[in-house]
C-alpha positions as CSV (number, residue, x, y, z in Angstrom):
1,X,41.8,57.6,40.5
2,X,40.8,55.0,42.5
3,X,39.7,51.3,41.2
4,X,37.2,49.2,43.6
5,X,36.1,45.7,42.2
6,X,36.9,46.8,38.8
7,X,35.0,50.2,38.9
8,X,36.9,53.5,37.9
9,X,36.0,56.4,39.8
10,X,33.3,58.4,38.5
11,X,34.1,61.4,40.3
12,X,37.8,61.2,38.9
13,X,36.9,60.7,35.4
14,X,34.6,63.1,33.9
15,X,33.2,62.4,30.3
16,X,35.3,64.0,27.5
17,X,34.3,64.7,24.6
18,X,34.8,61.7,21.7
19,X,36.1,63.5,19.4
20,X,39.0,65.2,22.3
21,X,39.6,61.6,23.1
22,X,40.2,60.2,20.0
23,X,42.4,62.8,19.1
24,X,44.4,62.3,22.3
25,X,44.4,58.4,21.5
26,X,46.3,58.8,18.2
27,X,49.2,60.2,20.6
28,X,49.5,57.1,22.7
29,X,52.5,55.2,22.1
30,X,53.3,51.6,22.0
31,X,54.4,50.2,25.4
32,X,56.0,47.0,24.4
33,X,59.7,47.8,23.4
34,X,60.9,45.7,19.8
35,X,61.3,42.4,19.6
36,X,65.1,41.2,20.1
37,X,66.1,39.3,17.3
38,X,66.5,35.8,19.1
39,X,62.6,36.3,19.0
40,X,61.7,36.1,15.8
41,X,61.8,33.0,13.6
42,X,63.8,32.7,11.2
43,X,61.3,31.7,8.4
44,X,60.0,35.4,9.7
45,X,61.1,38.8,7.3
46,X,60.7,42.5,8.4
47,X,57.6,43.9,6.8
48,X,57.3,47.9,7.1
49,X,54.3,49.8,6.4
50,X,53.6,53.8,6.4
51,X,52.7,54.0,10.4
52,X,53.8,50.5,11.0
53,X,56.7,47.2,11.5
54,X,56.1,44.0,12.0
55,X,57.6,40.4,11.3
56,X,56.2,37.7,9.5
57,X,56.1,35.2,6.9
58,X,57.3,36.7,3.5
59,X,54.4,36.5,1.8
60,X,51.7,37.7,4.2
61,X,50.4,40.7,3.6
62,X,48.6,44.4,5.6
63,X,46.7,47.0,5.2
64,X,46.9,49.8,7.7
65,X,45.8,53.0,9.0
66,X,48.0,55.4,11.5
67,X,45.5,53.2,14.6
68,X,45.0,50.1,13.1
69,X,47.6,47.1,11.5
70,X,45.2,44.0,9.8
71,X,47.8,41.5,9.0
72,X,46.5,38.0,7.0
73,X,48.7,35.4,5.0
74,X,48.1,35.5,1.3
75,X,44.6,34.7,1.2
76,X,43.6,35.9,4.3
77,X,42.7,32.4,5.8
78,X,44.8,33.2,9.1
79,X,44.0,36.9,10.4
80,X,45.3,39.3,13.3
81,X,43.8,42.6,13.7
82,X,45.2,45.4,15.6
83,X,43.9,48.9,17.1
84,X,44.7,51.2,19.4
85,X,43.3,54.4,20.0
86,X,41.2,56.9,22.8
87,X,37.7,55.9,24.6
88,X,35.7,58.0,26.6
89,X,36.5,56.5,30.3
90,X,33.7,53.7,31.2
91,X,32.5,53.3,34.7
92,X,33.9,49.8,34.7
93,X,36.3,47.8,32.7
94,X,33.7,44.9,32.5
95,X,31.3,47.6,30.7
96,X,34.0,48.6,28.2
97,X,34.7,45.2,27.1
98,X,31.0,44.4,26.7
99,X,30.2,46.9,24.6
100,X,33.1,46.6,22.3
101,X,32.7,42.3,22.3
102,X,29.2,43.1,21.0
103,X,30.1,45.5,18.3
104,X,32.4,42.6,17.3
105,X,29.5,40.1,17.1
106,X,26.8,42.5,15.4
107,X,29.5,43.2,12.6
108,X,31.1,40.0,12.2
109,X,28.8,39.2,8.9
110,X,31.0,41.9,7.2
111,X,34.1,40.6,7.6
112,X,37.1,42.9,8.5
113,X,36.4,42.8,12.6
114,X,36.6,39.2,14.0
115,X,38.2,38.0,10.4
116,X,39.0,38.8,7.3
117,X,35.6,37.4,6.0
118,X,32.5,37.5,6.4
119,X,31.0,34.9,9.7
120,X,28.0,33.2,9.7
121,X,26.7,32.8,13.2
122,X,29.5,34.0,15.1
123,X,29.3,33.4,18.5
124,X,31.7,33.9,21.7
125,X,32.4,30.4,23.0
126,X,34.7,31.5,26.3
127,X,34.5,34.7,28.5
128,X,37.6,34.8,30.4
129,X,37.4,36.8,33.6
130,X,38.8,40.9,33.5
131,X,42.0,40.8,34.7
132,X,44.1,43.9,36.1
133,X,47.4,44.1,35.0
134,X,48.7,47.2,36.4
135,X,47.0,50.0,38.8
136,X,44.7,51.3,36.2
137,X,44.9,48.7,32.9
138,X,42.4,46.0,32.5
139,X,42.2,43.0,30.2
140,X,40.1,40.5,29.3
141,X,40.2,37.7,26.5
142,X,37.3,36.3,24.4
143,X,37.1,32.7,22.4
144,X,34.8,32.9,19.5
145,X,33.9,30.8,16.5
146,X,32.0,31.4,13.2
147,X,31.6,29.8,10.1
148,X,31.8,31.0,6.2
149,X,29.6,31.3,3.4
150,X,31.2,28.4,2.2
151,X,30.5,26.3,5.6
152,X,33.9,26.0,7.0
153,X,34.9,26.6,11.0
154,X,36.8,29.0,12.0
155,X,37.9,30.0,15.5
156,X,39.7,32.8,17.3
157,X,40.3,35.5,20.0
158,X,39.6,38.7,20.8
159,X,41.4,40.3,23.4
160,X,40.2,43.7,24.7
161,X,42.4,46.4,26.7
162,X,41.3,49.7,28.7
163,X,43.8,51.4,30.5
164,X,44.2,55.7,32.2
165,X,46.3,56.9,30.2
166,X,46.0,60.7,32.6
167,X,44.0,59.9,35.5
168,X,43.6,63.3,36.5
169,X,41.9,64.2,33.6
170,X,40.3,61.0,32.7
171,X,41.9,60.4,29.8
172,X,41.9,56.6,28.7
173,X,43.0,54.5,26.0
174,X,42.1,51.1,24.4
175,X,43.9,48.5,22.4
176,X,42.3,45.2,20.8
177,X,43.2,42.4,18.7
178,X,41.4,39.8,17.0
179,X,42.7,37.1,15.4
180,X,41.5,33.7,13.8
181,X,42.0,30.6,11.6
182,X,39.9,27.7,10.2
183,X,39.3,25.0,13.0
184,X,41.7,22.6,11.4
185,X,45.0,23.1,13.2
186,X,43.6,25.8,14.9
187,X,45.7,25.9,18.1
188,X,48.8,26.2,15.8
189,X,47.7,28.5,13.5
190,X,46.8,31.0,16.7
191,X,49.8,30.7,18.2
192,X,51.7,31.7,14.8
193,X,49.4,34.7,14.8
194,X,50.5,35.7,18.2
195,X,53.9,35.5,17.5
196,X,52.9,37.7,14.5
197,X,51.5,40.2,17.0
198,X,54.1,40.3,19.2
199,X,56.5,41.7,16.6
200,X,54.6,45.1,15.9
201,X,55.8,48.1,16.7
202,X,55.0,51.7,16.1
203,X,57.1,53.9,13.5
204,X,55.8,56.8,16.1
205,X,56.0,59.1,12.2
């Protein structure tokens, strides 16, 4: 496969079928290894769940599917969301990430995506450039904001992943996570959730 300026080869990956992909994508594994325990906080306490471990406060909560971790505190006011899963290989990294920012957006005012509730005029307030972290993995991070039925601010991320998972065959993956807060101590609340994030791990079941 070769990668100019972003693009990925057309002639080295053919369309598969979505349904071939996303069945391959349940099968990719987690690349970063667990945390060591100097890592975690000590306020933190292992959670596990069916497909899933993570570390967090003791009363934060999940819901999860065998692709997907959505971890919040109690009442959901601080929020991380987590896939991972197959895509259809795009032409270009940039494409990939603007089509799944905007499906973000559009369903925002359901809640569940960008946060756990539903965003009023949710908008992305920083594009950060696609960066290439290894021969064939792309990443780019979003800053977006929004507010609540109830009028108050929240902000957060979105950072978006594409990588080859089989470049002879075109096989790619994707990863994503979303997290936000309310605007109020924002900056510390998003670096708890990060922290939060870089705890999961796979139970690979």
């Amino acid at each position: 496969m070769q990668v100019i300026g972003g693009q990925w080869s057309r002639n080295r990956f053919a369309a598969l079928a979505a349904g071939l992909v996303v069945s391959l994508g349940m099968l990719i594994p987690m690349f970063a290894p667990p945390p060591s325990d100097g890592a975690i906080p000590s306020n933190f306490r292992r959670h596990v769940e069916t497909f899933w471990v993570w570390f967090g406060p003791r009363d934060w909560i999940a819901a999860s599917g065998k692709n997907d971790l959505q971890i919040s505190s109690p009442t959901g006011t601080l929020w991380n969301n987590y896939g991972a899963g197959g895509a259809i290989c795009p032409q270009t990294a940039a494409q990939w990430f603007q089509f799944v920012s905007g499906n973000f957006r559009q369903t925002a005012g359901s809640g569940q995506g960008l946060y756990s509730k539903p965003l009023r005029g949710a908008r992305y307030t920083s594009r950060g450039p696609v960066r290439q972290l290894g021969q064939f993995y792309f990443r780019q991070r979003l800053e977006w904001s929004g507010r609540r039925g109830n009028g108050q601010r929240i902000r957060g991320e979105l950072v978006m992943d594409i990588f080859a998972v089989d470049s002879t065959s075109g096989v790619c993956g994707q990863r994503f996570q979303s997290r936000g807060a309310p605007a109020r101590n924002n900056a510390r609340s998003i670096r708890l959730l990060r922290t939060v994030q870089s705890t999961i791990t796979s139970r690979n079941l």
